[in-house]
DOPAKE-504069 format. One record per residue (C-alpha): y, z, x; residue in three letters. Coordinates in steps of 0.5 Angstrom, whole numbers. Layout:
N
+-------+-------+-------+--------+
!    yy !    zz !    xx ! residu !
+-------+-------+-------+--------+
!     Y !     Z !     X !    ALA !
...
+-------+-------+-------+--------+
***
This chain:
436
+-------+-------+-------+--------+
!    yy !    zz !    xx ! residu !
+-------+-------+-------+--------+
!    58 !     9 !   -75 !    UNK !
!    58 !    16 !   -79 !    UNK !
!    65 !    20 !   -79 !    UNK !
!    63 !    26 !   -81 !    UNK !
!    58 !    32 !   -78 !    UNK !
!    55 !    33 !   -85 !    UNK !
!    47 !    32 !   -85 !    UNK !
!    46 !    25 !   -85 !    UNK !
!    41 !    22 !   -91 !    UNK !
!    35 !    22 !   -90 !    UNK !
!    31 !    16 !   -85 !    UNK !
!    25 !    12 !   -87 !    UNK !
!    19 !    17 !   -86 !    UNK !
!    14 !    15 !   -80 !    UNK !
!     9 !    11 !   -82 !    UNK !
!     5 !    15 !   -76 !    UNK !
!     3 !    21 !   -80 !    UNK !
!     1 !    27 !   -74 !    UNK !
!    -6 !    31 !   -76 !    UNK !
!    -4 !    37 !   -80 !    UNK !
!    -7 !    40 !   -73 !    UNK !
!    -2 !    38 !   -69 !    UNK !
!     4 !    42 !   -74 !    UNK !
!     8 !    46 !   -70 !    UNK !
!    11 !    53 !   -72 !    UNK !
!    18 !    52 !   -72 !    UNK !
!    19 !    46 !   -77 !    UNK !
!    24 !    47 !   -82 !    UNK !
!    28 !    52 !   -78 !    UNK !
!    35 !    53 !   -79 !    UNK !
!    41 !    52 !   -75 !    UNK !
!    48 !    55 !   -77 !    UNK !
!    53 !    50 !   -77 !    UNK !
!    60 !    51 !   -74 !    UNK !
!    64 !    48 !   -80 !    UNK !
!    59 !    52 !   -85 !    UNK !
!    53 !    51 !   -88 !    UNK !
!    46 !    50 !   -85 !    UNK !
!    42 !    44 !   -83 !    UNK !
!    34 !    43 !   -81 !    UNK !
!    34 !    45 !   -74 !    UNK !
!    33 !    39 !   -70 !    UNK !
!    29 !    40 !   -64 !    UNK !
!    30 !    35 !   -58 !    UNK !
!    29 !    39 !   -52 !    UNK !
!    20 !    38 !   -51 !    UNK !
!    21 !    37 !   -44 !    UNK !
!    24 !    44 !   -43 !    UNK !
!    19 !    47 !   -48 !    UNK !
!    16 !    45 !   -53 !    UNK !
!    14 !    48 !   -59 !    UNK !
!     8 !    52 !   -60 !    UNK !
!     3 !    50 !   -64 !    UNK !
!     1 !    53 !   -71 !    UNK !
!    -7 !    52 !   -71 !    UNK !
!    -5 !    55 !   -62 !    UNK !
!    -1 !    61 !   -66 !    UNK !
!    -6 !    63 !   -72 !    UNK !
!   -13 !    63 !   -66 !    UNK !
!    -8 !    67 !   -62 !    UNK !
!    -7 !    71 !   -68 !    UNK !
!   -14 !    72 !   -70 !    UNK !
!   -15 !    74 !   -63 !    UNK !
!   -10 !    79 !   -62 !    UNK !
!   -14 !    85 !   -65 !    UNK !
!   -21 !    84 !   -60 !    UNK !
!   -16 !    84 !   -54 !    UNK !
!   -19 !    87 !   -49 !    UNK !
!   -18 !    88 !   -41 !    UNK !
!   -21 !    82 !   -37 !    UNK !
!   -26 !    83 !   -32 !    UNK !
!   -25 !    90 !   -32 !    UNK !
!   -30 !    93 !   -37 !    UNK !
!   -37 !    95 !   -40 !    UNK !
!   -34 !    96 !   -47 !    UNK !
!   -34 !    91 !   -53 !    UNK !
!   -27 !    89 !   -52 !    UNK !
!   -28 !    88 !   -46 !    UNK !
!   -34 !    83 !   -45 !    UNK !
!   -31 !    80 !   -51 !    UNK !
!   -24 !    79 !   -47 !    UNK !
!   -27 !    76 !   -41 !    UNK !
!   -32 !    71 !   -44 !    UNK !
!   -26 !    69 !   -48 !    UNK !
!   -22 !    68 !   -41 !    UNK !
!   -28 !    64 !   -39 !    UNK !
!   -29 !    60 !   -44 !    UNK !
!   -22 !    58 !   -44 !    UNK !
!   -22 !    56 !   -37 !    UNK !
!   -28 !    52 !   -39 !    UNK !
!   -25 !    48 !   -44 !    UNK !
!   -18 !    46 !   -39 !    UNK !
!   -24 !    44 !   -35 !    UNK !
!   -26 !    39 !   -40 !    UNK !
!   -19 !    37 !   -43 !    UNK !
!   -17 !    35 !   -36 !    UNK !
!   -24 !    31 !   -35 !    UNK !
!   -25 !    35 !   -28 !    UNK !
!   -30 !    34 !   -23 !    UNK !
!   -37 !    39 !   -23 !    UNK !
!   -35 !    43 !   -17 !    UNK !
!   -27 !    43 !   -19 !    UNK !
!   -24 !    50 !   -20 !    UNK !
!   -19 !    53 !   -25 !    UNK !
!   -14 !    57 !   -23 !    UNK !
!   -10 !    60 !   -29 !    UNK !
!    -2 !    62 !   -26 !    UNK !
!     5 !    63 !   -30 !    UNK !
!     6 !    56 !   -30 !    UNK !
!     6 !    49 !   -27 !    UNK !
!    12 !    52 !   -21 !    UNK !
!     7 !    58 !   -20 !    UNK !
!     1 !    52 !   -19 !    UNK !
!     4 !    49 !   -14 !    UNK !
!     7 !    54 !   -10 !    UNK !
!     1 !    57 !    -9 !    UNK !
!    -2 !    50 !    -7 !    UNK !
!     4 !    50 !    -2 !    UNK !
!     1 !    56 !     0 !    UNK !
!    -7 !    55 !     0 !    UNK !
!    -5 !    49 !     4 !    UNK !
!    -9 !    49 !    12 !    UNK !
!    -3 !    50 !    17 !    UNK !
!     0 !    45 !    19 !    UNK !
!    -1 !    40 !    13 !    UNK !
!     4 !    34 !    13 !    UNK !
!     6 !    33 !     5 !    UNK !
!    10 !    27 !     3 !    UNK !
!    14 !    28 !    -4 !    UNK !
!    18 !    22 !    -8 !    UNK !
!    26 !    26 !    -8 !    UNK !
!    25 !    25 !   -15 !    UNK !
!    22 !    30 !   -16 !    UNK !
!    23 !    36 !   -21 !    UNK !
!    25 !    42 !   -17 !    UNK !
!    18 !    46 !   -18 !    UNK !
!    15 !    39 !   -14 !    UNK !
!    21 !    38 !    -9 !    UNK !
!    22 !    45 !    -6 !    UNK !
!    15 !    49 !    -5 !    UNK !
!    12 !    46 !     2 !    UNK !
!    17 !    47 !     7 !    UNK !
!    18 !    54 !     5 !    UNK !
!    10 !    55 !     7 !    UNK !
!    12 !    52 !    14 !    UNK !
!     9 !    44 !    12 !    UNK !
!    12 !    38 !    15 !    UNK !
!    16 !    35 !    10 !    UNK !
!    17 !    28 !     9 !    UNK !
!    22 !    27 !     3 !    UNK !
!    21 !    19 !     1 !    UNK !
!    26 !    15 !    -2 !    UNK !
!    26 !    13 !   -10 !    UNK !
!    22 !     8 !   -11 !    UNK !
!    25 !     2 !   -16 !    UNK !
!    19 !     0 !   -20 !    UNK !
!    12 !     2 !   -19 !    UNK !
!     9 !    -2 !   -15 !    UNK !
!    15 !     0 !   -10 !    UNK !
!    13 !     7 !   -11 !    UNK !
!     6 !     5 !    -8 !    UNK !
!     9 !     1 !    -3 !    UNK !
!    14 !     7 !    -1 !    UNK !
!     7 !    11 !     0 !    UNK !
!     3 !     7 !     3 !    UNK !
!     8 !     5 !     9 !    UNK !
!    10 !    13 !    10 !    UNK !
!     2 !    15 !    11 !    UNK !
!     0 !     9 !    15 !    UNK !
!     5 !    12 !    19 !    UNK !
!     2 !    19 !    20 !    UNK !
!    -1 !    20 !    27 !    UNK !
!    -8 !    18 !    27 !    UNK !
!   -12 !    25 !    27 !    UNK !
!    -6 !    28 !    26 !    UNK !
!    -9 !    33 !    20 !    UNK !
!    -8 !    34 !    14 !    UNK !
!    -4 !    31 !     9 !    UNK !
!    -3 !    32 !     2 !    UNK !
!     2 !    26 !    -3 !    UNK !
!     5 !    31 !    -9 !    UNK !
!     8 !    26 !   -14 !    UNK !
!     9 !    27 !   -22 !    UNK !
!     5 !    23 !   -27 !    UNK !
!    11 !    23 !   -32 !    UNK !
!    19 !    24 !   -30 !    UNK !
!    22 !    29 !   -34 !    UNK !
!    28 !    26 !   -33 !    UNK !
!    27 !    19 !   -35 !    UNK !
!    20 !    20 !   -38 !    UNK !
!    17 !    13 !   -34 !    UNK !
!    10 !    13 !   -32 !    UNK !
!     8 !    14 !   -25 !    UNK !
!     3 !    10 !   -22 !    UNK !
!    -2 !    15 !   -21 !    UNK !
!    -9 !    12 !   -20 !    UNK !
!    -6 !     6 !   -14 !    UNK !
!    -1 !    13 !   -11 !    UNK !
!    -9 !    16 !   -11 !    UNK !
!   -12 !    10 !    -8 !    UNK !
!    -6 !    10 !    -3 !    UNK !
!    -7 !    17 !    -1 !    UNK !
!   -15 !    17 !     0 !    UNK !
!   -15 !    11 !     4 !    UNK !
!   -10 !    14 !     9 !    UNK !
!   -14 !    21 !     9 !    UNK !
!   -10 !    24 !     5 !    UNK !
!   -10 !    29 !    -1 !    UNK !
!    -6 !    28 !    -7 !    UNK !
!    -3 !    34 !   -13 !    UNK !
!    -1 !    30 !   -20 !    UNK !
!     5 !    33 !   -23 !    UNK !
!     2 !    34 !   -30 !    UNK !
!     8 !    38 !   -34 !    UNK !
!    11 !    32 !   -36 !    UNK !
!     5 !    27 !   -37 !    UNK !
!     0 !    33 !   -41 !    UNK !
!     3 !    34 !   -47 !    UNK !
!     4 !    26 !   -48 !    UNK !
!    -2 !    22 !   -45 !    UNK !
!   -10 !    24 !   -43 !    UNK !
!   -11 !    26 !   -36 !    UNK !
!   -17 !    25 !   -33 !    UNK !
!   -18 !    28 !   -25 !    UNK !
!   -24 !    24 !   -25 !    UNK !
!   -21 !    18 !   -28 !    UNK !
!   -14 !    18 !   -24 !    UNK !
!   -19 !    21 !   -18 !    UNK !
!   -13 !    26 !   -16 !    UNK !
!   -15 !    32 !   -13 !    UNK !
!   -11 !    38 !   -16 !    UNK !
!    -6 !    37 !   -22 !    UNK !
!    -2 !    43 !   -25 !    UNK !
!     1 !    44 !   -32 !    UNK !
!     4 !    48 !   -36 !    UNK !
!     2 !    51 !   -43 !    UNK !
!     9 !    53 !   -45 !    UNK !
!    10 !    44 !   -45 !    UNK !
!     3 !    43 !   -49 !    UNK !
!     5 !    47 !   -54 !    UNK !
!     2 !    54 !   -53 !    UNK !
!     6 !    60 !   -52 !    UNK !
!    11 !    62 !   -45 !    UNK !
!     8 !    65 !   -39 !    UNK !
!     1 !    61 !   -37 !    UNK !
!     0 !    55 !   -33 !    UNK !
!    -6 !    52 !   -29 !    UNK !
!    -8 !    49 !   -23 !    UNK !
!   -15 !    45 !   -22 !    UNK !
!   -18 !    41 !   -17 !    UNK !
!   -22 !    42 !   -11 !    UNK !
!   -24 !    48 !    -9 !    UNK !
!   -25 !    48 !    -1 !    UNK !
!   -17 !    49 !     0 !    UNK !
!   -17 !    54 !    -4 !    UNK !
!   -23 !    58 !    -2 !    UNK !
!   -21 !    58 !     5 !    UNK !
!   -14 !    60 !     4 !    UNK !
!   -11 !    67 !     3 !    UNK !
!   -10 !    69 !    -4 !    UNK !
!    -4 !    67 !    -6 !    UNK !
!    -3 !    75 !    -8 !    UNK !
!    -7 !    81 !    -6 !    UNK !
!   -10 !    86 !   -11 !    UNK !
!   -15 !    87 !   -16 !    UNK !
!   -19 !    82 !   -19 !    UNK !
!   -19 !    77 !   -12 !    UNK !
!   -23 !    82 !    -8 !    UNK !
!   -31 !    83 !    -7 !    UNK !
!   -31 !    89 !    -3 !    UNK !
!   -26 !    94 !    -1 !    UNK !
!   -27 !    99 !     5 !    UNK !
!   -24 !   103 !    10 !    UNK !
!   -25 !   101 !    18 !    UNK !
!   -27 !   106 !    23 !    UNK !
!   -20 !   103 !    27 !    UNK !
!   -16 !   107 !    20 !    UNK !
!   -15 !   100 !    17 !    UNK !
!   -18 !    97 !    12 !    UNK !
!   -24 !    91 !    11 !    UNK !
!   -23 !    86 !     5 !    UNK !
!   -28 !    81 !     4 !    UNK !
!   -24 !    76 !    -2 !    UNK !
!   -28 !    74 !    -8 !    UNK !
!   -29 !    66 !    -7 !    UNK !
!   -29 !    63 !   -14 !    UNK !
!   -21 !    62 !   -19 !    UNK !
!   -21 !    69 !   -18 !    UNK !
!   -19 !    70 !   -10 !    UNK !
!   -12 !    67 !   -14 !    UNK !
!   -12 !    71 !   -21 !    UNK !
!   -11 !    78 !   -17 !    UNK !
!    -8 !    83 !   -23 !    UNK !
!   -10 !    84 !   -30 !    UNK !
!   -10 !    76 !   -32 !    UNK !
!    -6 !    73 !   -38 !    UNK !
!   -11 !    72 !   -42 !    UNK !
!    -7 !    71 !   -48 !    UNK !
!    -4 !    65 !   -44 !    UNK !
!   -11 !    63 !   -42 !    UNK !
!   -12 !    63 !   -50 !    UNK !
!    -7 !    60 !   -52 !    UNK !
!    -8 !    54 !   -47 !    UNK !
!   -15 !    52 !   -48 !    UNK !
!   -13 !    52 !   -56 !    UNK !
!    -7 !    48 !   -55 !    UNK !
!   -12 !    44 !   -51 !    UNK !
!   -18 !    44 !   -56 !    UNK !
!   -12 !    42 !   -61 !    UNK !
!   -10 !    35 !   -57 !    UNK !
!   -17 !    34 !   -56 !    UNK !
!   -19 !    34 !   -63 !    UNK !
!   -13 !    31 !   -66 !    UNK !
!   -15 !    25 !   -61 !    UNK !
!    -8 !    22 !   -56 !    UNK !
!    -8 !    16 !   -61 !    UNK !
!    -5 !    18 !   -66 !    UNK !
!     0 !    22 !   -63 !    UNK !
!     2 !    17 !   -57 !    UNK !
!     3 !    12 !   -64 !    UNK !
!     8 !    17 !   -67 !    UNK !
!    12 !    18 !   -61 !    UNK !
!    13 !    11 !   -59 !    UNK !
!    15 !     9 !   -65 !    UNK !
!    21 !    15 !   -66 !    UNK !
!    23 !    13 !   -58 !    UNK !
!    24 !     5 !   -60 !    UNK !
!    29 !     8 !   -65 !    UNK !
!    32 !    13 !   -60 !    UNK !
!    32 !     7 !   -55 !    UNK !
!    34 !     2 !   -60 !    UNK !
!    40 !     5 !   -64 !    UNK !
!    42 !     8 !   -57 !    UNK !
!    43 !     2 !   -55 !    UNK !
!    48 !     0 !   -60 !    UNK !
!    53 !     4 !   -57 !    UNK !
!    56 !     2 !   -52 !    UNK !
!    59 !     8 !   -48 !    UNK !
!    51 !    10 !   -47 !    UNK !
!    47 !     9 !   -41 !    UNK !
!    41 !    11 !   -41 !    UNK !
!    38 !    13 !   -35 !    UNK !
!    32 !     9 !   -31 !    UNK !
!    28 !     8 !   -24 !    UNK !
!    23 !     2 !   -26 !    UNK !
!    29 !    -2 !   -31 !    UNK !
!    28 !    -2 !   -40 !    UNK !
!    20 !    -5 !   -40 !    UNK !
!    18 !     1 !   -36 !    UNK !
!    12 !     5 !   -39 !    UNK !
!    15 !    12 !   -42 !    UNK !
!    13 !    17 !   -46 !    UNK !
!    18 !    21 !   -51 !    UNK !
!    23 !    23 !   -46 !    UNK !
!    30 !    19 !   -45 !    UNK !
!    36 !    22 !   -41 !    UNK !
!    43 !    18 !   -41 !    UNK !
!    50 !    19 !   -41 !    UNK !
!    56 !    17 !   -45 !    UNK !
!    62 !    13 !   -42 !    UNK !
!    69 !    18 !   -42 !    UNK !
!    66 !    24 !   -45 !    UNK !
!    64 !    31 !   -41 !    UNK !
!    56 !    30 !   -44 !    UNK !
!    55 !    38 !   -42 !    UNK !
!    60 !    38 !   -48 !    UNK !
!    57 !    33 !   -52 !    UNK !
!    50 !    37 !   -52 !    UNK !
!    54 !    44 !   -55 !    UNK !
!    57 !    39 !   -60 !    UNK !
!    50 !    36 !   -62 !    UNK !
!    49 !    43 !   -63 !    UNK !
!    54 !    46 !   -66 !    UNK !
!    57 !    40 !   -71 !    UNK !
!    50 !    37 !   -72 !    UNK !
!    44 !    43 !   -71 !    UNK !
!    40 !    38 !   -66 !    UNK !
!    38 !    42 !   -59 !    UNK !
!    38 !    38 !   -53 !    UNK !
!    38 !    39 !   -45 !    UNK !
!    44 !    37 !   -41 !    UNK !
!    44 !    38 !   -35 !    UNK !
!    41 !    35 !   -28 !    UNK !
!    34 !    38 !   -30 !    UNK !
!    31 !    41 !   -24 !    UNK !
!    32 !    34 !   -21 !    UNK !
!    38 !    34 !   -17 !    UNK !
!    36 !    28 !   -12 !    UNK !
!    34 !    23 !   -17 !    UNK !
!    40 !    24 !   -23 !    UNK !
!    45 !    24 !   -18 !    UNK !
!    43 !    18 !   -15 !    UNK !
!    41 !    15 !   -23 !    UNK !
!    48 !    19 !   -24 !    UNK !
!    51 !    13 !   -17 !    UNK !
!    52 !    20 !   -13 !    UNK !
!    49 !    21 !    -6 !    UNK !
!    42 !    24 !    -7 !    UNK !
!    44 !    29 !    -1 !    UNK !
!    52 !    30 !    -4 !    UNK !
!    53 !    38 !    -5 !    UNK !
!    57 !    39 !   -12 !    UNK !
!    55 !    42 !   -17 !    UNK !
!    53 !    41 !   -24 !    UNK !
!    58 !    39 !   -28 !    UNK !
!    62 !    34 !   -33 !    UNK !
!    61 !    29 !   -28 !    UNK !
!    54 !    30 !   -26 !    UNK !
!    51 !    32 !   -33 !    UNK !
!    47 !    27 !   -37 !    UNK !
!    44 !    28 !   -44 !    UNK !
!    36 !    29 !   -45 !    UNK !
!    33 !    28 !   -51 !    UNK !
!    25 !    29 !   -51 !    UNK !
!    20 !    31 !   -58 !    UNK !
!    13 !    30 !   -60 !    UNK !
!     8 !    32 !   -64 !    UNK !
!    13 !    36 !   -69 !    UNK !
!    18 !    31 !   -68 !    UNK !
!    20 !    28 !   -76 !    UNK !
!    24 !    21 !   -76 !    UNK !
!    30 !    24 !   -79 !    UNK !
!    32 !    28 !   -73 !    UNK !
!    31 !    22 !   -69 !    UNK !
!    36 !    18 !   -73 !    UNK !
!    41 !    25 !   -74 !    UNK !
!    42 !    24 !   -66 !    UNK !
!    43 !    18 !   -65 !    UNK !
!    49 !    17 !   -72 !    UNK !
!    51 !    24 !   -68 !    UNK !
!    52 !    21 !   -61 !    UNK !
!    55 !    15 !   -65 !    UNK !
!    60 !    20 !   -68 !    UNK !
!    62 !    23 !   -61 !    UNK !
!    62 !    17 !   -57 !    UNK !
!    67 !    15 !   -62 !    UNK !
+-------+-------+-------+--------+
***
């Protein structure tokens, strides 16, 4: 057990070398320790944000001096801007291996995404949504008027279906349309969801399915066709690119004929006044009827390069390389004895690099200023924007009110592509330090 905050030695390296391509702009940041001195900042927090890609910061860079208005302009900047937004979404396309008639609709993030799928939803849709869910998935339908129907947390994968499948075989006959929302992987447990049979399920029952992807982008391919979704939604700021872009893309009926999610320029056709005093607006019909305003084009950059980078750099390799590092995260966790980490489908369960877990006769938010302070690794503490399911994993009622606090906070630990082992192994002799 180490005794002392000082860095601890250096740890084998990976034997999964990660491409050059997939560096990211952060490494060898320093942190200030609170007893003096500095240490490699460790950062352990992926599933919050990850950080950005030096290759995605250089293109954006590059960019930067021939940034023009999009969609607005006959001048050089301008047609250039815009055919580099089209092209970005072009790329996106290809990365999530969409359907030729799928649009791509370029929002602030996966929240915005599926906040204005909720409200391109025909009315009267009944949506059925797992209580595990990140807030940004839970939360959204019912302010839009949908029925709601909030299913129980399922114990493995294949209980997940079952939940599904029972809760749309129950669904009146002809009672118009339906759409399962389910994430691909939690952000709280890092585990995989079982998302081609939960498709399945849906369609066979009438229903549209929406893939929570924030958590599953950054770590694993995701094929539209392949999973045969029918929209997912991410966010660029978890895929290595920059804050402040996010995609939804899937199919264009529902949001063509909704209204726009905002009302400005760029979403409309023609503008008139009507003889009545009012005013007649005829709404664009492609991705731009949801992108009203000036769009973020440098978002839309940054995505489609850190999309080009993951795809060139191949899953591979990475998926590899944070295996490896979760076995030595889940292995030297499990040797101390006040750990629990946190699960719905039990230990075996596929995952990707996340993983959340409580230390026995400690205040983990406390915990996680002190990984901080005394050891230069950043983590998240907390409930994760997934309330419901960490108090259930927690042994609390999912419906129970307290706030998030000593006793309802556990410890997240998420990395990829920038991750090297040494900050791994510093976490885990760090918690046995604590843990004490």
């Amino acid at each position: 057990m180490t005794t002392s905050c000082a860095p601890v030695a250096p740890a084998a390296p990976s034997t999964t070398a990660v491409p050059a391509s997939l560096e990211v702009l952060s490494a060898g940041v320093r942190a200030p320790l609170a007893g003096g001195g500095d240490v490699e900042y460790a950062a352990l927090d992926y599933a919050a944000s990850a950080p950005v890609l030096r290759r995605v910061w250089e293109e954006v860079a590059e960019y930067a001096p021939y940034y023009g208005s999009v969609h607005r302009g006959t001048g050089h900047l301008s047609r250039l801007s815009t055919e580099l937004f089209e092209r970005s979404r072009e790329t996106v396309a290809a990365f999530l291996d969409c359907r030729p008639a799928d649009q791509v609709v370029f929002t602030r993030s996966t929240t915005d995404s599926l906040n204005l799928l909720a409200a391109a939803l025909p009315a009267g849709t009944r949506v059925f949504v797992f209580e595990t869910e990140h807030h940004a998935a839970l939360l959204p339908w019912a302010r839009h008027g949908h029925q709601v129907t909030y299913l129980d947390a399922p114990h493995s994968p294949r209980h997940a279906v079952e939940i599904a499948e029972s809760a749309l075989a129950a669904r009146p006959e002809a009672g118009g349309p339906a759409l399962l929302c389910v994430t691909g992987a939690s952000n709280v447990t890092g585990e995989l969801w079982p998302v081609a049979e939960l498709a399945a399920a849906a369609h066979r029952h009438g229903a549209r399915i929406v893939l929570d992807a924030a958590q599953l982008a950054p770590h694993r391919p995701v094929s539209v066709r392949r999973l045969d979704v029918d929209w997912v939604a991410f966010s660029g700021h978890k895929l290595y690119a920059p804050f402040g872009a996010g995609v939804l893309a899937g199919r264009a009926d529902w949001l063509t004929t909704a209204a726009p999610y905002l009302a400005g320029g760029g979403a409309t056709r023609v503008v008139n006044r009507r003889t009545d005093g009012g005013v007649h607006v005829q709404w664009a019909e492609d991705e731009a009827r949801h992108e009203a305003g000036s769009p973020n084009v440098i978002g839309a950059f940054a995505i489609a390069a850190a999309c080009r980078a993951l795809t060139e750099a191949g899953h591979e390799t990475l998926v590899a390389h944070e295996q490896e590092l979760l076995a030595v995260l889940r292995e030297g966790l499990a040797e101390i004895p006040a750990v629990r980490e946190l699960s719905l489908f039990g230990p075996a369960a596929d995952r990707v690099a996340v993983s959340s877990f409580t230390v026995a006769g400690h205040d983990n938010g406390q915990l996680a200023v002190e990984l901080s302070e005394r050891f230069g690794i950043g983590v998240r503490s907390g409930m994760f924007c997934a309330q419901p399911l960490v108090r259930r994993l927690l042994g609390a009622s999912a419906e129970s009110t307290e706030e998030c606090d000593g006793p309802l906070q556990a410890l997240r630990v998420s990395f990829g592509a920038g991750t090297p082992r040494e900050h791994v192994t510093r976490l885990v002799d760090a918690v046995s330090t604590l843990a004490g």
